[in-house]
KENUSE-94954 format. One record per residue (C-alpha): y negated, z negated, x; residue number from 1. Coordinates in nm, 4 decimals, padded with zeros to 6 digits. Layout:
// residues N
{{Y Z X} NUM}
...
// end
This chain:
// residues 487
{{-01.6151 -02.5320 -00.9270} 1}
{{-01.4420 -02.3390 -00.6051} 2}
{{-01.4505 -02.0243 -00.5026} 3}
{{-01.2164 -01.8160 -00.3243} 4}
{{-01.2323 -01.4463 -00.1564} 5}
{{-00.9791 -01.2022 -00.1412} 6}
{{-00.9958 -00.9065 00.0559} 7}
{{-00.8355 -00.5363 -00.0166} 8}
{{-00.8193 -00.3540 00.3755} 9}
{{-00.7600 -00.0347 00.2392} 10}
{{-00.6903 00.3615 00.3417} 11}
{{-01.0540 00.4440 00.2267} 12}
{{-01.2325 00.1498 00.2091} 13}
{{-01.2193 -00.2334 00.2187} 14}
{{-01.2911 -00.4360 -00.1200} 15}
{{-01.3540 -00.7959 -00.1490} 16}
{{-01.4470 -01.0266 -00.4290} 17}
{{-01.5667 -01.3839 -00.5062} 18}
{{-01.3707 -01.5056 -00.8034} 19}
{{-01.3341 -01.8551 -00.9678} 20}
{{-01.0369 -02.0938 -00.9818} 21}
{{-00.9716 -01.8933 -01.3290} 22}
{{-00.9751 -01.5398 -01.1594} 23}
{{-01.3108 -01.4620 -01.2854} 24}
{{-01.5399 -01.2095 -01.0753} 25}
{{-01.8274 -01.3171 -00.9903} 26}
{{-01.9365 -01.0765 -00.7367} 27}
{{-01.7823 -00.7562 -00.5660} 28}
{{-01.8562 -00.4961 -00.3224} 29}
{{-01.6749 -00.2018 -00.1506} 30}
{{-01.7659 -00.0663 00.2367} 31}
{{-01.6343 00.2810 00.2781} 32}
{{-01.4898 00.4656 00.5716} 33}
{{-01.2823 00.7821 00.6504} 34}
{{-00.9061 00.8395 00.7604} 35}
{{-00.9963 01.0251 01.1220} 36}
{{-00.7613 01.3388 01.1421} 37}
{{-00.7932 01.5279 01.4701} 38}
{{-00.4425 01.7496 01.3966} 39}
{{-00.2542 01.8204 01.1150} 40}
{{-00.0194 01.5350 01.0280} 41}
{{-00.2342 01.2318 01.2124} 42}
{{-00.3472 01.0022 01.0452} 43}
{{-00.5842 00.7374 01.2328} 44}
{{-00.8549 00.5089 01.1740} 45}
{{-01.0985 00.3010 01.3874} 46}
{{-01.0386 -00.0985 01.3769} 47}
{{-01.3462 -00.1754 01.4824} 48}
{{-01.5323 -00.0126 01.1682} 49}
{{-01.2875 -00.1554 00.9683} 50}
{{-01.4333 -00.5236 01.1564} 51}
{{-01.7842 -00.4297 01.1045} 52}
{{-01.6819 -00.3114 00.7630} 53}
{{-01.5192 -00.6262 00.6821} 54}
{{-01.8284 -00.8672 00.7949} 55}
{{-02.0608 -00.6190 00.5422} 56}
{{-01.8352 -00.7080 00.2713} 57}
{{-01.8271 -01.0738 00.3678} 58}
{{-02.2311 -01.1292 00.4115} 59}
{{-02.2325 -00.9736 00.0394} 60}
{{-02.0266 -01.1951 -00.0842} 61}
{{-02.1446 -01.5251 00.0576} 62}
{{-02.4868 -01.4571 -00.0481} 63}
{{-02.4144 -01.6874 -00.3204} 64}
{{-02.6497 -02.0480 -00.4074} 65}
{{-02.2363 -02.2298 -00.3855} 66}
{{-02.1281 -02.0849 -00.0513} 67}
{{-02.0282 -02.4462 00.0637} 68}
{{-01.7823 -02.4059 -00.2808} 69}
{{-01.6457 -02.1363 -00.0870} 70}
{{-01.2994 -02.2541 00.0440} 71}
{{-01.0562 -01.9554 00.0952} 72}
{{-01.0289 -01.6138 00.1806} 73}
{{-00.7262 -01.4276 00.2227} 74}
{{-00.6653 -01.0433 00.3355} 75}
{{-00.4344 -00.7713 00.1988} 76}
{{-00.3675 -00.5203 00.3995} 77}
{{-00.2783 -00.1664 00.4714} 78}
{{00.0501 -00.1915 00.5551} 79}
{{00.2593 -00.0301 00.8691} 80}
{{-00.0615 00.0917 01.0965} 81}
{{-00.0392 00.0379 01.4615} 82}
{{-00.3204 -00.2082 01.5944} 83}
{{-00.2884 -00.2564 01.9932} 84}
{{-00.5427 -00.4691 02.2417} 85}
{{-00.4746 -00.4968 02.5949} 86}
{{-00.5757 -00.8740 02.8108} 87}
{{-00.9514 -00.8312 02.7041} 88}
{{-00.8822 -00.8010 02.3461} 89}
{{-01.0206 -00.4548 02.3464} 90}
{{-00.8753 -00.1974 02.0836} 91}
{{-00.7047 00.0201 02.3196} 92}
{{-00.7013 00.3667 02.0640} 93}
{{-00.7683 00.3878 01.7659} 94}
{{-00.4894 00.3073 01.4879} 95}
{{-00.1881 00.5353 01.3730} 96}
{{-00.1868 00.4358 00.9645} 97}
{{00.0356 00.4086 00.7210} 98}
{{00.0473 00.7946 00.6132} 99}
{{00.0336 00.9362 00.9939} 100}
{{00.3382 01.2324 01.0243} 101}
{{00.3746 01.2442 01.4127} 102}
{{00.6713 01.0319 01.4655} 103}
{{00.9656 01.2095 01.3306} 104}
{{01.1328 01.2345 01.7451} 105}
{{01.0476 00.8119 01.7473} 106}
{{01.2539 00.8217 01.3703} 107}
{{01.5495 00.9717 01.5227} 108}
{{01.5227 00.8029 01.8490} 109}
{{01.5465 00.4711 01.6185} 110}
{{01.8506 00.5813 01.4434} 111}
{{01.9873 00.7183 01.7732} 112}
{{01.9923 00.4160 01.9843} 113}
{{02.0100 00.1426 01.7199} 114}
{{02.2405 00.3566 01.4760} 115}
{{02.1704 00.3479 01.1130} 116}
{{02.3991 00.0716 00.9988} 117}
{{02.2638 -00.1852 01.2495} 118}
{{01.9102 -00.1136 01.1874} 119}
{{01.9601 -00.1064 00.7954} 120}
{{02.1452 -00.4771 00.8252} 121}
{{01.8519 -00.6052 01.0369} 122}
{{01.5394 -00.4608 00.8608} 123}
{{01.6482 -00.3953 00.5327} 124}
{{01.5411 -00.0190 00.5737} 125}
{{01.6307 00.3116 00.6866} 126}
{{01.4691 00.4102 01.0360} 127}
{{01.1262 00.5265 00.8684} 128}
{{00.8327 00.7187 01.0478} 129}
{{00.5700 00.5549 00.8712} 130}
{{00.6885 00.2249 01.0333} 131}
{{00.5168 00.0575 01.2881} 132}
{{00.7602 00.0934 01.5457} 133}
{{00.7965 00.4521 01.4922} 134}
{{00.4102 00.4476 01.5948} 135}
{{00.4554 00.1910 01.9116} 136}
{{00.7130 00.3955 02.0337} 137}
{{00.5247 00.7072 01.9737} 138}
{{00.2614 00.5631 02.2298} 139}
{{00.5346 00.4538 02.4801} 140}
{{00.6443 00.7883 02.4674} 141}
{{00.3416 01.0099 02.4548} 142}
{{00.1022 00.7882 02.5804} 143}
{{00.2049 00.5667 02.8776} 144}
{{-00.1335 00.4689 03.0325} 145}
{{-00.2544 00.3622 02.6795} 146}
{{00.0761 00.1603 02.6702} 147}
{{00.1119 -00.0116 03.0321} 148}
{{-00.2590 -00.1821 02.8809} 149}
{{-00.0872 -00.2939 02.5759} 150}
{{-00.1412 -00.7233 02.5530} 151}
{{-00.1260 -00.7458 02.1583} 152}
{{00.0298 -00.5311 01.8895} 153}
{{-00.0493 -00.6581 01.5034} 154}
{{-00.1076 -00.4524 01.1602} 155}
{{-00.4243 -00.3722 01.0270} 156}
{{-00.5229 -00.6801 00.8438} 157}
{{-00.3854 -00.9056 01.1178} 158}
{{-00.6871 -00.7513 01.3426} 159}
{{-00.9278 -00.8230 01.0848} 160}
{{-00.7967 -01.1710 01.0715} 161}
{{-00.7774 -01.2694 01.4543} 162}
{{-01.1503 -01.1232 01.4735} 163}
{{-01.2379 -01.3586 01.2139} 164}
{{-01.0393 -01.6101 01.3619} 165}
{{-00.8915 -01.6196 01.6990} 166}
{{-00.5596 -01.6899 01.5602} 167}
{{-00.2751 -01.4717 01.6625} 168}
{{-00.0808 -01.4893 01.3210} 169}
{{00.0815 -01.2772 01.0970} 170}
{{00.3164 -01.3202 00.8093} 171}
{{00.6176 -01.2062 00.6706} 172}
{{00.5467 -00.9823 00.3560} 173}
{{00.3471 -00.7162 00.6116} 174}
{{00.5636 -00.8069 00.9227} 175}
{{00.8729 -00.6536 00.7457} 176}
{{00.7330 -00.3134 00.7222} 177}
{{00.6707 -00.3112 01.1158} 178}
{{01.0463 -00.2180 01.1420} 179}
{{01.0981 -00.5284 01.4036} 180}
{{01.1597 -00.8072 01.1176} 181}
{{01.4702 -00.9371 01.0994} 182}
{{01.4841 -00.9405 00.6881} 183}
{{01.7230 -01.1631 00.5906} 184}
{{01.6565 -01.4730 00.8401} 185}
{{01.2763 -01.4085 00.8660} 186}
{{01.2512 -01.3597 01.2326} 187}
{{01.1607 -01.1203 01.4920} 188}
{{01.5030 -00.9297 01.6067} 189}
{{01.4988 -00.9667 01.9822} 190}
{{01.8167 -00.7193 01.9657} 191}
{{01.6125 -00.4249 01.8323} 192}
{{01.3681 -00.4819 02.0466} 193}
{{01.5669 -00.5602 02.3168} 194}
{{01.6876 -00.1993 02.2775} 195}
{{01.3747 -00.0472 02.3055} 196}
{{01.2106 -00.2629 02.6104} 197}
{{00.9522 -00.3905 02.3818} 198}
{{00.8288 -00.7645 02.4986} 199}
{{00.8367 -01.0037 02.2167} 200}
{{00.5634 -01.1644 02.3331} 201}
{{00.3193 -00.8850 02.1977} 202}
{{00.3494 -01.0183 01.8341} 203}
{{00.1977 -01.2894 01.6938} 204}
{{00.3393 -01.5910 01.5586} 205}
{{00.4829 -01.5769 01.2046} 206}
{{00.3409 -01.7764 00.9274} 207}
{{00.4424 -01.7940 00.5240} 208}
{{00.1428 -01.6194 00.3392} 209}
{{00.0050 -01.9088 00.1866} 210}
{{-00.0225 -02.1138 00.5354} 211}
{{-00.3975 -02.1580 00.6601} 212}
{{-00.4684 -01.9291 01.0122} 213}
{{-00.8293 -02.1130 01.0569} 214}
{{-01.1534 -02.1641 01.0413} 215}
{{-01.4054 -01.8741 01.1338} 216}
{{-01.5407 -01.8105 01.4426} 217}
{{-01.9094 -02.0679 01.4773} 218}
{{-02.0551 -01.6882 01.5258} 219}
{{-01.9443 -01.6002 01.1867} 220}
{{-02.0324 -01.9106 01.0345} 221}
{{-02.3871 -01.9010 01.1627} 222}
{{-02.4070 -01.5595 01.0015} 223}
{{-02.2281 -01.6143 00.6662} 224}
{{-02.2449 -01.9960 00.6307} 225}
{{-01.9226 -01.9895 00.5099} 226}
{{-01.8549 -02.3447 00.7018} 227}
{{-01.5894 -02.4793 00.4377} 228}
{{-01.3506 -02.1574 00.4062} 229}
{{-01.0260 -02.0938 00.5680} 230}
{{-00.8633 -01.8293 00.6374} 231}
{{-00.5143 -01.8515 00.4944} 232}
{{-00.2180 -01.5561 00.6066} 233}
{{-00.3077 -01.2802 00.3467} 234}
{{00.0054 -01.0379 00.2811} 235}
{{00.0667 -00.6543 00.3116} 236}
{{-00.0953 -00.4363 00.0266} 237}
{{00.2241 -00.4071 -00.2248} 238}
{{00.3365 -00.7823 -00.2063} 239}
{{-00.0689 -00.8545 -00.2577} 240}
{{-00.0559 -00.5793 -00.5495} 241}
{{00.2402 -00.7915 -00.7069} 242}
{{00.0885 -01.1231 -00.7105} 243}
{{-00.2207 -00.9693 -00.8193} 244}
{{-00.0574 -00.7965 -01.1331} 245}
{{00.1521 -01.1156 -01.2345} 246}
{{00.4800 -00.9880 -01.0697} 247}
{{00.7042 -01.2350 -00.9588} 248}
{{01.0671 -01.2311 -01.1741} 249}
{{01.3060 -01.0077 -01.1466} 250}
{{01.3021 -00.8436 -01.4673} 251}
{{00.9160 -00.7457 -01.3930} 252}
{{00.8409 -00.3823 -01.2407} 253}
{{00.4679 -00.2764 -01.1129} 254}
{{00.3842 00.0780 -01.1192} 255}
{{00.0655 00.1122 -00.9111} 256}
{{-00.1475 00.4358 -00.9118} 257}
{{-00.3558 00.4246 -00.5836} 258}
{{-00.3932 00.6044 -00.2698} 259}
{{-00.0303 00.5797 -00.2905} 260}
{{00.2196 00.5800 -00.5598} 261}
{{00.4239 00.3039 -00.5974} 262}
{{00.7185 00.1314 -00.8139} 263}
{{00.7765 -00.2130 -00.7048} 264}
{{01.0345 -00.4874 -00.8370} 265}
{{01.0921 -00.8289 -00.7447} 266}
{{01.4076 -00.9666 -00.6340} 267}
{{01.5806 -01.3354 -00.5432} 268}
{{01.7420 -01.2140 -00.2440} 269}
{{01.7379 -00.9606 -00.0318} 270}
{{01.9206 -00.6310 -00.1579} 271}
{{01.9478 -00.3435 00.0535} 272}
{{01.9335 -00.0224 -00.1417} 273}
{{02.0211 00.3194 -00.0183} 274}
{{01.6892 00.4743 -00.1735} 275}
{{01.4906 00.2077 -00.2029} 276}
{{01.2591 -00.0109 00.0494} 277}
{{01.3507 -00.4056 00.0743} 278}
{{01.0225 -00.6172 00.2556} 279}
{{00.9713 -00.9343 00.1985} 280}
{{00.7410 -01.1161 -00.0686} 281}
{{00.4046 -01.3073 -00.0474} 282}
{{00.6241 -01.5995 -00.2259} 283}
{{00.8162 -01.7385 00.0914} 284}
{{01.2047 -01.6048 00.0995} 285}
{{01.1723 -01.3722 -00.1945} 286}
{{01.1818 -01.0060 -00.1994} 287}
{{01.0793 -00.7523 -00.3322} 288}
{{01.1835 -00.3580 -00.3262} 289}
{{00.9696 -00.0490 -00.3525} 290}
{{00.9675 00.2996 -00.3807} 291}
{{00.6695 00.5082 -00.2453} 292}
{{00.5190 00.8961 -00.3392} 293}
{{00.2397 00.9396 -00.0364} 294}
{{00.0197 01.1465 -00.2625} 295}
{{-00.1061 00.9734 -00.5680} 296}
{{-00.4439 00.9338 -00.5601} 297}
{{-00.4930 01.1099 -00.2615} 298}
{{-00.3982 01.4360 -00.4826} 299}
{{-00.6873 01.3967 -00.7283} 300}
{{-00.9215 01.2872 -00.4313} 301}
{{-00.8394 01.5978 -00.2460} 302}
{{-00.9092 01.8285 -00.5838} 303}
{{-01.2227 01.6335 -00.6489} 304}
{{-01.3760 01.6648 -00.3026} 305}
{{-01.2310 02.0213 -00.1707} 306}
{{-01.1689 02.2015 -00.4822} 307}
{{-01.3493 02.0609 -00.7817} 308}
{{-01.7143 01.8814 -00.6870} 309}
{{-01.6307 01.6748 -01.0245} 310}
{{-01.6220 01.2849 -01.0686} 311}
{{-01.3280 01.1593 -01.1753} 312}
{{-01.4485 01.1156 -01.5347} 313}
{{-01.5307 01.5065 -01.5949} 314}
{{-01.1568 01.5794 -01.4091} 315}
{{-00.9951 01.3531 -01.6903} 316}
{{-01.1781 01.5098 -01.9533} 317}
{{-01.0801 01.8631 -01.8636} 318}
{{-00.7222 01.7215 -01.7765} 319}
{{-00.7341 01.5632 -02.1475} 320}
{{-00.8161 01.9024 -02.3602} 321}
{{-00.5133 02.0682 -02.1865} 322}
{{-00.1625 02.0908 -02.3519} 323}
{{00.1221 01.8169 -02.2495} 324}
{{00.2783 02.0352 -01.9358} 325}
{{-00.0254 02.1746 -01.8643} 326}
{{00.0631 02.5255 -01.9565} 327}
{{00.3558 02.5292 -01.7443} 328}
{{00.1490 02.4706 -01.4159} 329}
{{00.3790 02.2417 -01.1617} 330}
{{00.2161 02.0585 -00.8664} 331}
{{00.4373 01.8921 -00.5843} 332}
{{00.1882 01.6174 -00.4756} 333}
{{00.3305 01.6132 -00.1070} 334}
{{00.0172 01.6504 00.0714} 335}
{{00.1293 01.4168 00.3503} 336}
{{00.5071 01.5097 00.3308} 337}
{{00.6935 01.1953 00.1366} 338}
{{00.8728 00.9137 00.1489} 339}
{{01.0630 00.8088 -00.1823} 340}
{{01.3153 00.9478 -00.2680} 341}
{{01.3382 01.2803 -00.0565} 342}
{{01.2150 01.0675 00.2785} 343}
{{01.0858 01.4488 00.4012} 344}
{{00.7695 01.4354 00.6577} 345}
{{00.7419 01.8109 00.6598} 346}
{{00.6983 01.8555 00.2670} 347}
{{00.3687 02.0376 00.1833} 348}
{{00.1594 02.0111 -00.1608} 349}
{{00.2450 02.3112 -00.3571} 350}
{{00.1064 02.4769 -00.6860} 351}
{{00.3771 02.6125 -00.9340} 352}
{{00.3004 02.8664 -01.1815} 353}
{{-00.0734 02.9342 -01.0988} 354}
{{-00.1954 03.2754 -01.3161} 355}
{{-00.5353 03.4629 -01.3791} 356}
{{-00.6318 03.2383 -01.6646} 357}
{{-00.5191 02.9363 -01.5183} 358}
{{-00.8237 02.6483 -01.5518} 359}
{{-00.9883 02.3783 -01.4086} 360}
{{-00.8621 02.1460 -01.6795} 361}
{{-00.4955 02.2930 -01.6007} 362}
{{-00.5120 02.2551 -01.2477} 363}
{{-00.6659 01.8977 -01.2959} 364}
{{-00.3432 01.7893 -01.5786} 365}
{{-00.0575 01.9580 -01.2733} 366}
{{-00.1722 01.7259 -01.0534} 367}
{{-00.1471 01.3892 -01.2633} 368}
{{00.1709 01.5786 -01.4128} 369}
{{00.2725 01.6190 -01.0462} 370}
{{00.2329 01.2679 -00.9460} 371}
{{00.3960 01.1564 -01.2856} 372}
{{00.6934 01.3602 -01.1791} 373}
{{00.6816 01.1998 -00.8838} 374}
{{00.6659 00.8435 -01.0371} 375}
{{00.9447 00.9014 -01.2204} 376}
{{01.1736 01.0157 -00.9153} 377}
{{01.0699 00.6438 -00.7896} 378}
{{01.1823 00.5129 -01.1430} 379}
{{01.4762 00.6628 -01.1512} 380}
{{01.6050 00.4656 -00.8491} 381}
{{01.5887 00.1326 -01.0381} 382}
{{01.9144 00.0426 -01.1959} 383}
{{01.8532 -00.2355 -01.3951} 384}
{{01.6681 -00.2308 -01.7392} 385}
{{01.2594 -00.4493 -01.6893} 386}
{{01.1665 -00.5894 -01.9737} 387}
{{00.7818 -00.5661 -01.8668} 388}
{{00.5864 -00.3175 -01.7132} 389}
{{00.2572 -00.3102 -01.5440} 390}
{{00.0645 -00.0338 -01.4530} 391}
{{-00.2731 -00.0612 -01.2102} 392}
{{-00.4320 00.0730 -00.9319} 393}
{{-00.7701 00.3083 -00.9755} 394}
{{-00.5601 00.5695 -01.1808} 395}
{{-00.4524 00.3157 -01.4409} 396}
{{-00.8148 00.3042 -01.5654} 397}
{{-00.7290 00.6411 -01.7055} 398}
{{-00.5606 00.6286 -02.0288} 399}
{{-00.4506 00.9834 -02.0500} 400}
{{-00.2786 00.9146 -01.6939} 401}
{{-00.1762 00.5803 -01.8422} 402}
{{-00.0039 00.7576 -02.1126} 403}
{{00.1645 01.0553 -01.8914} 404}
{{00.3488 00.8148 -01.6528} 405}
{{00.4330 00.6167 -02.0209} 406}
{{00.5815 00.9076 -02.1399} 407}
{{00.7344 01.0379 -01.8198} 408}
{{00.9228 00.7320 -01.7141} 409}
{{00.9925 00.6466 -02.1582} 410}
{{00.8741 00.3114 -02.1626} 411}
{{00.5898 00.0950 -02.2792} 412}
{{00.3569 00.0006 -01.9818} 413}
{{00.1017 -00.2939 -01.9588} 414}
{{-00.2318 -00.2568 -01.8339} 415}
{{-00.4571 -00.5894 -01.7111} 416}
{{-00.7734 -00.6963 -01.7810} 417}
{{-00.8706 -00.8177 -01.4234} 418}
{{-00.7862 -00.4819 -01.2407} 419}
{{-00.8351 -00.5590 -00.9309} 420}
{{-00.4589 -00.6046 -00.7842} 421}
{{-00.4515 -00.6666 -00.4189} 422}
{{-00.7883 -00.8250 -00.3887} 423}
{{-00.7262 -01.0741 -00.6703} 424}
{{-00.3780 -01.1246 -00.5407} 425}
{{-00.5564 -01.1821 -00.2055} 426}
{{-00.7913 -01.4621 -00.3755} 427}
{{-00.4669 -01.6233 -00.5536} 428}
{{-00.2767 -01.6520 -00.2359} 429}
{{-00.5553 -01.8492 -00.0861} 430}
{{-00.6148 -02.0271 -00.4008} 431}
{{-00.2310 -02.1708 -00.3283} 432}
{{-00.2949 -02.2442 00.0183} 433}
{{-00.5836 -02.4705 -00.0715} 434}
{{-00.3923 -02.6357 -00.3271} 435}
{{-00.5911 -02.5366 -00.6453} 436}
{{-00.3051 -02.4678 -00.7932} 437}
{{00.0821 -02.6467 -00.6786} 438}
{{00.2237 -02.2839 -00.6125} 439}
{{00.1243 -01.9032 -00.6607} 440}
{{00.3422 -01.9132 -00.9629} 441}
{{00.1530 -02.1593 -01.1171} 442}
{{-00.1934 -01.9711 -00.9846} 443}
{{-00.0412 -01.6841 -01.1688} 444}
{{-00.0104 -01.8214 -01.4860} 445}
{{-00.3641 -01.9455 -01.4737} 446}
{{-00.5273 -01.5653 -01.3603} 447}
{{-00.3460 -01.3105 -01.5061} 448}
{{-00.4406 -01.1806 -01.8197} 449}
{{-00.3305 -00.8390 -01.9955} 450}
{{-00.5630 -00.5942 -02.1549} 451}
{{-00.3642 -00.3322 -02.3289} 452}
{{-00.0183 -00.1372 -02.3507} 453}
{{00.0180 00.2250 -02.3766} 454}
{{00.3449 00.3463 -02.5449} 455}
{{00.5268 00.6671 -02.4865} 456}
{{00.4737 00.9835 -02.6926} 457}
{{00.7600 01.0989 -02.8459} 458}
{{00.6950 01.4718 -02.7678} 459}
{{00.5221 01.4025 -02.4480} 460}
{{00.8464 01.2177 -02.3177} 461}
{{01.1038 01.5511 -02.4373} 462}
{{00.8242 01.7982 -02.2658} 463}
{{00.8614 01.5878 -01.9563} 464}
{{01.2025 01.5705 -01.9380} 465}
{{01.2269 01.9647 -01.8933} 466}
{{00.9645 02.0168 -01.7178} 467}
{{01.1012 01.7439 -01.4584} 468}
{{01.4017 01.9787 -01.4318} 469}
{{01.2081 02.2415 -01.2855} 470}
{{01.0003 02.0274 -01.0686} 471}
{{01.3080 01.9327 -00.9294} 472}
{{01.4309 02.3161 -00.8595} 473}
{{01.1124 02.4056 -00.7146} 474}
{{01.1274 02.1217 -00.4576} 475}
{{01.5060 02.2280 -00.3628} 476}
{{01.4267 02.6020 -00.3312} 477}
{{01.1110 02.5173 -00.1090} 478}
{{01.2329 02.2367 00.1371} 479}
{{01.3899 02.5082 00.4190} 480}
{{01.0614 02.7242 00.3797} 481}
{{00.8394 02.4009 00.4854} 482}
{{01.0845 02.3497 00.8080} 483}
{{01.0014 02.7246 00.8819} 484}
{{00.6343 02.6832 00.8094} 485}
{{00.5897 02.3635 01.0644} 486}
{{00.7183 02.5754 01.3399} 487}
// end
């Protein structure tokens, strides 16, 4: 039998597993770490604990009696955080990720010299802050020493993978949400970055996600014995996500419930939508567009660990005895200002409706309400009817939330058996590379398996269809005071 790895570089924590050919875990483990926030609105973390991180997961795993059965391992990653090395392949600072608000004069700059049109033909997006080259440009422009040192730029899980390897690669699916990818032919776009002075020859190479980068280091090998595994290109965290959850047609949507919120869909060619985000797919010249809300999880993490003290088991059960609505308690879940569809850095997290009996249990119900809402503003951008639906992500092992973002978006949703998205989607994309199976589609049909649906509640669905009314309103009469509040 073979074995294959896939690794989950995420916002809190990095995730790998050892599955079978048949998607089957046979062992796990998760290294922790902490987003590093030295002002309000950064957002950083240190690539070298994600490294050592990353080698703790992997001496876990290969402490297995078949490591020589080992013959993959492939990364998903974080997407849009800035990694840069200068000649010595030292980090140079530590990363600006994914959720980082500092960039807003680098968004503008982007739209300013590029001009909106132009940048939206050649990336498939609208000049975004999140992005990567919001973040280079940042440093350019705020920090020139760190910049004059700058030998090598590359995304999170590109680090991890050039530690592991010595390869310079990266690939596509991650590569378009750097801002820099020219969508629709695949390539870097030496006009944008032409137009910012940026040398090309800071990137890596570009590779399809199921190509091999290379062997590991000898060090690592002496330490794992992981001698027959290669390291194949990986993908960012959403196209990951998709092949993990089975996504791949057109007529397929993928509502995940993690750190972040998103509502993905698959599509044959690139589209370029004036709410949505196009990037490109772990399946080589497919697509795939996505809408984001910044504070999913990250909500009910912050009420757990600031407010509450409860595990998430005791919030849900609270959450649970509470009426659909939550006694007409409203939560904007814009803790790190948001991206789909309002696109508005300076939003701040708000409670709606809070009063002297107010509870726990309320509180607990506004904020999956609150995401839900959310959710369904990312919904609502998606034109054409899915006929399936798949919900994952840590909040999908929640029925009641299961059953709010049913009822909130009016449609049946499908929940997996094998729930660990990105990671499993890692392990499939290397299972392709190594030619277990002819293609990930046919990897796919061989892994994914479905656990349960959750229908809509009738009454839940006309409950949330006011109530998203208001959340609406209280957005729109609070947007100016946020502006005022940043000052």
């Amino acid at each position: 039998m073979n074995y294959y790895i896939g690794l989950d570089l995420g916002t809190s924590g990095i995730k790998g597993i050892l599955v079978d050919r048949l998607g089957n875990v046979i062992k796990s483990h998760l290294e922790e770490y902490n987003i590093i926030s030295i002002k309000d609105g950064y957002a950083e973390e240190d690539p070298i604990m994600w490294y050592n991180a990353t080698i703790k997961v992997l001496l876990k795993l290969s402490d297995f009696k078949d490591k020589e059965n080992i013959l993959g391992i492939a990364i998903s990653g974080q997407m849009h955080g800035l990694v840069i090395l200068d000649e010595f392949d030292n980090v140079i600072r530590n990363s600006i990720i994914w959720c980082d608000n500092r960039t807003t004069n680098e968004k503008i700059e982007i739209e300013n010299k590029l001009g909106k049109e132009t940048l939206k033909k050649i990336t498939g997006n609208d000049a975004m802050a999140q992005f990567t080259l919001a973040k280079l440009l940042w440093v350019k422009n705020n920090e020139p020493d760190n910049y004059k040192k700058i030998n090598k730029v590359m995304l999170p899980k590109d680090y991890i993978s050039y530690m592991l390897t010595k390869t310079f690669y990266s690939e596509y699916s991650d590569t378009s949400g750097m801002q820099i990818l020219d969508l629709a032919n695949l390539c870097y776009s030496k006009e944008l970055l032409d137009k910012f002075d940026i040398p090309l020859s800071f990137f890596p190479k570009l590779i399809k996600s199921d190509d091999i980068r290379g062997n590991l280091t000898s060090e690592l090998i002496k330490i794992t014995g992981l001698k027959n595994a290669k390291l194949v290109g990986g993908a960012g965290d959403q196209a990951c996500g998709a092949i993990g959850s089975g996504i791949i047609n057109s007529n397929d949507l993928l509502i995940v419930l993690g750190s972040s919120g998103v509502v993905l869909t698959p599509t044959n060619n690139l589209v370029l939508n004036d709410s949505m985000q196009s990037f490109a797919s772990a399946i080589y010249k497919k697509y795939f567009m996505m809408a984001v809300t910044n504070g999913c999880g990250t909500s009910l993490k912050w009420a757990r660990d600031e407010i509450f003290n409860l595990d998430y088991n005791k919030m849900t059960e609270l959450a649970s005895k509470v009426a659909v609505g939550a006694n007409n308690l409203y939560y904007l879940p814009y803790l790190m200002g948001e991206r789909t569809p309002i696109l508005d850095n300076d939003a701040k997290g708000v409670f709606f409706g809070i009063k002297n009996t107010t509870s726990k249990g309320e509180m607990i119900r506004a904020i999956m309400e609150g995401v839900g809402y959310s959710i369904k503003d990312c919904y609502n951008l998606i034109t054409d009817k899915k006929d399936k639906v798949i919900i994952t992500g840590g909040g999908a092992k929640s029925i009641l939330y299961c059953k709010i973002i049913s009822s909130m978006i009016n449609k049946e949703v499908i929940r997996l058996e094998n729930e660990e998205g990105p990671s499993l989607g890692a392990a499939i994309i290397a299972m392709s590379a190594l030619k277990e199976y002819k293609n990930m589609s046919d990897a796919i049909n061989n892994v994914i398996k479905y656990s349960s649906s959750i229908k809509p509640s009738k009454d839940m669905v006309d409950v949330y269809n006011d109530g998203y009314k208001i959340y609406k309103k209280i957005y729109n009469n609070t947007k100016e005071i946020f502006k005022e509040i940043k000052k």
